[in-house]
Structure formats: C-alpha cells, structure tokens
C-alpha positions as CSV (number, residue, x, y, z in Angstrom):
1,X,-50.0,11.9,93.7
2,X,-49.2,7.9,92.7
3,X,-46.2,6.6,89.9
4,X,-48.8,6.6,86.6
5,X,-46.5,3.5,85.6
6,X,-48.7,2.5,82.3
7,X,-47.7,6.3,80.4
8,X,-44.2,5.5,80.5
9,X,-43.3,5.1,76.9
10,X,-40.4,3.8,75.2
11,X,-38.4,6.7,75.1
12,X,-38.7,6.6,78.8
13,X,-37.4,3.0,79.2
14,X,-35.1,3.8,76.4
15,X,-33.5,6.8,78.8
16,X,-34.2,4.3,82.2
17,X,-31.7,1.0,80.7
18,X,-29.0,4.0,78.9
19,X,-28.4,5.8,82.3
20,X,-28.5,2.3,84.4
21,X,-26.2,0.2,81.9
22,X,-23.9,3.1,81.9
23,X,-23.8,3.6,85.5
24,X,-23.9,-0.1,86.6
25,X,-21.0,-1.0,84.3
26,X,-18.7,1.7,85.9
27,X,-19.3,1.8,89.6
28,X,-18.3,-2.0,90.7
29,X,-14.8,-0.5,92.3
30,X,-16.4,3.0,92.7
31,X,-19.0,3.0,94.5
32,X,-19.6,1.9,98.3
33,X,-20.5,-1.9,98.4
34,X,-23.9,-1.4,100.3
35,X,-25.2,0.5,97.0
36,X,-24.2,-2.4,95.6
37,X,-25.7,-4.5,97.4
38,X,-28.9,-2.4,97.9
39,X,-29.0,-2.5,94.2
40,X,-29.4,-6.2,94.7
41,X,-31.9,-6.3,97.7
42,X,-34.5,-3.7,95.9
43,X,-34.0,-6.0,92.3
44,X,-33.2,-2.9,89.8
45,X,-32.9,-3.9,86.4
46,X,-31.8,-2.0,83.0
47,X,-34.8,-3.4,81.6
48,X,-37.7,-2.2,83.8
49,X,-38.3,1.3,85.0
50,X,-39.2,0.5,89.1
51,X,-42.3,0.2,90.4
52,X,-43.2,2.1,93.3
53,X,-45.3,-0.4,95.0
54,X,-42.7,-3.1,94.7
55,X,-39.8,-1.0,95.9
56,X,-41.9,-0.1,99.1
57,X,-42.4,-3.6,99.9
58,X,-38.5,-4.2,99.9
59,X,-38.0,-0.8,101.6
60,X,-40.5,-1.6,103.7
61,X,-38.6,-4.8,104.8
62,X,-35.8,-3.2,105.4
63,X,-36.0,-0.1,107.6
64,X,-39.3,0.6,106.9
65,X,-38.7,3.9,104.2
66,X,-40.9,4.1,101.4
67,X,-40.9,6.2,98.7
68,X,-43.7,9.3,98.6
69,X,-44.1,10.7,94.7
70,X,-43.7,14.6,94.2
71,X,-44.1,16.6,91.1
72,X,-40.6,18.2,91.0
73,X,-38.6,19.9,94.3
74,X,-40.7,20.5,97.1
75,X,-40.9,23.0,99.5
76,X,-38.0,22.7,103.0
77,X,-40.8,22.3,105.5
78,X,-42.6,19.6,103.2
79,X,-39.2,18.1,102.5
80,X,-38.0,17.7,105.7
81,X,-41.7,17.0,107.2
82,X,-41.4,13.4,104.6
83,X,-38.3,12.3,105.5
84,X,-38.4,12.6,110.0
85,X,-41.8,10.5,109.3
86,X,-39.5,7.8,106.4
87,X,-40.8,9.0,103.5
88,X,-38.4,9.6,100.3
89,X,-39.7,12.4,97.9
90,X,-39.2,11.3,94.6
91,X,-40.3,12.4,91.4
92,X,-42.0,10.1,88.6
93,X,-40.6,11.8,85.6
94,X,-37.7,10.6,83.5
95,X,-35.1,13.1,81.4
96,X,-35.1,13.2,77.6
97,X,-32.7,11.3,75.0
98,X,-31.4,14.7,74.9
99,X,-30.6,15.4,78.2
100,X,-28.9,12.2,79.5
101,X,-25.8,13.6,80.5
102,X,-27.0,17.0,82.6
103,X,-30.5,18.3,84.1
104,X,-31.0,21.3,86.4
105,X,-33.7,19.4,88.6
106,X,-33.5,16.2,89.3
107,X,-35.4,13.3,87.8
108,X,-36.6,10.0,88.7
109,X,-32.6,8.2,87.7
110,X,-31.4,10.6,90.8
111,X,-34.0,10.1,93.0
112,X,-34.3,6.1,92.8
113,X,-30.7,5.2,91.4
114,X,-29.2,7.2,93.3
115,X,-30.9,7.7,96.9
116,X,-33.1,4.4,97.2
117,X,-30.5,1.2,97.2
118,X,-28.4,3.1,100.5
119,X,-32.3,3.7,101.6
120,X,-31.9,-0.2,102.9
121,X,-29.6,0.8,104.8
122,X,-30.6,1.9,108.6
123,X,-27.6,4.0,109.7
124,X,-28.0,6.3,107.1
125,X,-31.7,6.1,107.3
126,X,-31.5,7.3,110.5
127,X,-29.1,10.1,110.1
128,X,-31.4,11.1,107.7
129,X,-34.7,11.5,109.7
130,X,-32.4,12.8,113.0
131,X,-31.2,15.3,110.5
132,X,-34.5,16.1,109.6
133,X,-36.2,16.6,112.9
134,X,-33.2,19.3,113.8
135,X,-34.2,20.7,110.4
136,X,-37.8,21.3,111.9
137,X,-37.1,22.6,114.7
138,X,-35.4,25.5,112.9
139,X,-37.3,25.2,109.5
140,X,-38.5,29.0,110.0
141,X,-34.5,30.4,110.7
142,X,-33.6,30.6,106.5
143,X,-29.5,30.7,107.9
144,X,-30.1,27.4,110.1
145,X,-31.5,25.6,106.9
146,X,-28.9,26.8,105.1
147,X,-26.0,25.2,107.1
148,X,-28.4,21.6,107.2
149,X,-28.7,22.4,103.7
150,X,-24.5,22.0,103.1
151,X,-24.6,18.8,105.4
152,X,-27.1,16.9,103.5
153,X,-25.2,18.1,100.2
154,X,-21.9,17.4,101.4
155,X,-22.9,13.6,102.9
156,X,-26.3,12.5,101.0
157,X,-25.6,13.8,98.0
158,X,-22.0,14.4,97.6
159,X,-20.4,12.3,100.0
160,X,-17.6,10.0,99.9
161,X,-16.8,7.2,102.3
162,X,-13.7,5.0,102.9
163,X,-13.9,1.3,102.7
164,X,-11.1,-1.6,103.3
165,X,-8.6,1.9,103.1
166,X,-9.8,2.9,98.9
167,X,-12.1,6.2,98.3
168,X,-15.9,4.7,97.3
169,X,-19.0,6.5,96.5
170,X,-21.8,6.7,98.5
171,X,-23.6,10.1,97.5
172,X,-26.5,9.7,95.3
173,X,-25.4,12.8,93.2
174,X,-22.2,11.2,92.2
175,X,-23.7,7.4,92.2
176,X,-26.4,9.1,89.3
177,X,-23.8,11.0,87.2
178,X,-21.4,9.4,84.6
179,X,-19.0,12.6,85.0
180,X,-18.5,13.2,88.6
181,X,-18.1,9.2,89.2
182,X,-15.1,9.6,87.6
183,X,-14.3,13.2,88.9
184,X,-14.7,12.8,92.6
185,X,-12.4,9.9,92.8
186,X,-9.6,10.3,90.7
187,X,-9.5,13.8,89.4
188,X,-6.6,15.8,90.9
189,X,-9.1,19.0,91.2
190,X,-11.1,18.3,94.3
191,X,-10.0,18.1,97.3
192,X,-10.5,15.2,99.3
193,X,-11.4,16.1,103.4
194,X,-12.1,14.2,106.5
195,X,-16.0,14.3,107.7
196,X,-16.3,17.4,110.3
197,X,-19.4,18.5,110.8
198,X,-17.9,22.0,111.6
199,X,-15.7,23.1,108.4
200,X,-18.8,21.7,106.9
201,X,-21.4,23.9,108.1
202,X,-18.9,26.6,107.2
203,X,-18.9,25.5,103.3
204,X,-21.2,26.6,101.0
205,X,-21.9,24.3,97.8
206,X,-21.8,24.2,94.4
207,X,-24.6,23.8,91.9
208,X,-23.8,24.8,88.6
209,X,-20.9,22.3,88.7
210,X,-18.4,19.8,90.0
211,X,-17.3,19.7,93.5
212,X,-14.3,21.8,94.7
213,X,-14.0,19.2,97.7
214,X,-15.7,16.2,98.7
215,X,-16.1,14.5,102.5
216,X,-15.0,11.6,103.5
217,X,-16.8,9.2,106.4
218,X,-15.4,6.1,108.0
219,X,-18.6,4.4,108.3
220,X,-22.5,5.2,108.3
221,X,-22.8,4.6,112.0
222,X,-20.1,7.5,112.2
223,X,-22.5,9.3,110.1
224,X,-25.4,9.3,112.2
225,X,-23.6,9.4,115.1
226,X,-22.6,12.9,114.1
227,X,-26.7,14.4,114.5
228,X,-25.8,15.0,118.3
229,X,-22.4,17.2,117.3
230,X,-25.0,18.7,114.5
231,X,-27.5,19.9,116.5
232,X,-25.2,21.3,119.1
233,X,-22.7,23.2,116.5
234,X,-26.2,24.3,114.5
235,X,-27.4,25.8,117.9
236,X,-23.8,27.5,118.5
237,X,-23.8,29.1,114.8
238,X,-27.5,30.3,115.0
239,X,-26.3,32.4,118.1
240,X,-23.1,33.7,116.6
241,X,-25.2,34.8,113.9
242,X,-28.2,36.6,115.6
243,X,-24.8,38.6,117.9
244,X,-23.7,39.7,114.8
245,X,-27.5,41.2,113.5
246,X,-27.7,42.7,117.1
C-alpha cells in the first residue's frame, strides 16, 4: 500500500489544519518539548496534509524510522513484526467534519501528529523496537501480549513524563486529543503514578474513555532502559500464570 496523496480533497485538508491549529495552539506548556521540537525537525504545517515520502527522509535522518501505510489496525504479529524492523504503521485516512472530536479507530491525525514528531527521537525509538522483539518472542501466548499491550498503552500512548519538575505530555493518544490534553494534566480525576513496569503489567486499560491513571517517566533513556526489567517481569508473570492453569 503507498499514501494516494492526490485524492485528498478539501474536506480532508479542511479536517488536517482544524485538528492541528487546535492542538498546536494548546500544547506549547503541555506537551513534552521534544514533540515540540520534533514538530519542528519533520516541518508539519496546518496547511499541508504530510507527505509520506518527505517525512521518511527526515525520519530517515534521524533514527532511521519510516513510516509503512496500513489500511486500518493490523494484526499483533504484523504490528509488532514493523516496528523491531523501524517501521511505523500508519493509516492514510483522515476523520470526517463530523467526527473531529472522537473516533473508535484511529486515523491518520493519531498516527502522524501524534506518534511521528517523538519518532525523531532515539530513546524512545528504541524502547519501542526492544519492546517489540519481547513482543515476538511471545506473540503466540494471548496473556503475554496482553500485559505488552498495557505497557505500550500506558507509555506510547498514554504516557506522561516530567520535565524541569511540571507534568508534560508525551503520549500520542493525549498529544492527538483536544479533551484528554486538558484531562490528564489538570483534572483532579486521574491519578497521577510513578513509571513501574510492575503495577503496570498488573493494569488493564481503558478504551471507551478517559484514563483512571496516567504514568509518569523521568526521562526517555529511563524508558528504554526499562525493556531489560520488562522482559524479566513478562517472563515471571507468564509462569505465575501457566501455575495457576496447572
């Protein structure tokens, strides 16, 4: 599949310039400042839904990621199989007018907006293929992917990092929503907990809403220097579990 960039119409680069002016205006202060500056480095503008091509090149650059167009949510195996070998998944597709404020699946806004400006960034990069090659070597053990499935939710998607001692942003599910930008860092719902890898594996996630809590990192080198404490707690859960089935 390849980014089909001449059928975008103008309700499409309508939607693109509504969800980034929105976004852009609010997160200066929110968000962490390498999205910020990843924002920068890749070139995003309100005014021109990205090119594929061209954000390679800058990924490229960078750490050497590039982005690899899917239809819609791919299988775990295929998922996990793109990002050990650098490879984002993205989708192509943009919501309607009428849907800027909530979709079930997630568009191309998430999946570029959100994921590809802290793709620059090598740390996290590299937690994220290390995270991924664990994934494979369990990707047949459903309970193994679930518990990688709550640490990539809880830190990639949902995940909160502390800079110069304020809350920022640095999950691409809050970065891409108007709502929880707001919600995960100064609502008085959520609560607001220290990175473990251990009470996270132990947390399920939410879907259909909000966060109940969020997880908060010191650092992306912290982050990736986590995978070895993943791998070994993953191991230790996976035989907890299969004594209990005996």
């Amino acid at each position: 599949m390849k980014q089909e960039y001449e059928k975008y119409t103008s309700e499409d680069f309508g939607v693109w310039r509504i969800l980034f002016e929105r976004q852009i205006a609010q997160l200066p202060g929110m968000a962490t400042d390498e999205y910020l500056e990843g924002i920068k480095r890749i070139g995003f503008t309100a005014h021109q839904i990205p090119e594929f091509e061209q954000v390679n090149t800058v990924l490229s650059s960078y750490t050497g990621w590039k982005l690899h167009v899917v239809a819609g949510l791919i299988p775990n195996k295929e998922f996990f199989e793109l990002l050990e070998n650098r490879y984002f998944p993205s989708s192509t597709w943009l919501r309607r007018m009428d849907q800027l404020d909530y979709l079930e699946e997630p568009d191309m806004f998430h999946d570029v907006f959100g994921h590809v400006p802290l793709l620059t960034n090598p740390h996290l990069c590299n937690f994220l293929a290390d995270l991924s090659r664990i994934a494979l070597r369990f990707i047949d053990n459903p309970y193994a992917i679930e518990l990688i499935s709550r640490l990539y939710w809880y830190t990639v998607e949902f995940g909160l990092i502390r800079e110069n001692g304020e809350l920022r942003i640095y999950g691409a599910g809050i970065l891409s929503s108007k709502g929880e930008t707001h919600y995960s860092l100064n609502d008085t719902t959520p609560r607001r907990i220290t990175y473990d890898v251990k009470t996270i594996l132990q947390t399920p996630y939410i879907k259909e809403r909000f966060q109940d809590q969020y997880f908060v990192i010191e650092s992306y080198e912290q982050l990736y220097n986590s995978v070895s404490e993943v791998e070994r707690l993953l191991v230790e859960a996976i035989a907890e579990e299969n004594l209990m089935h005996q």
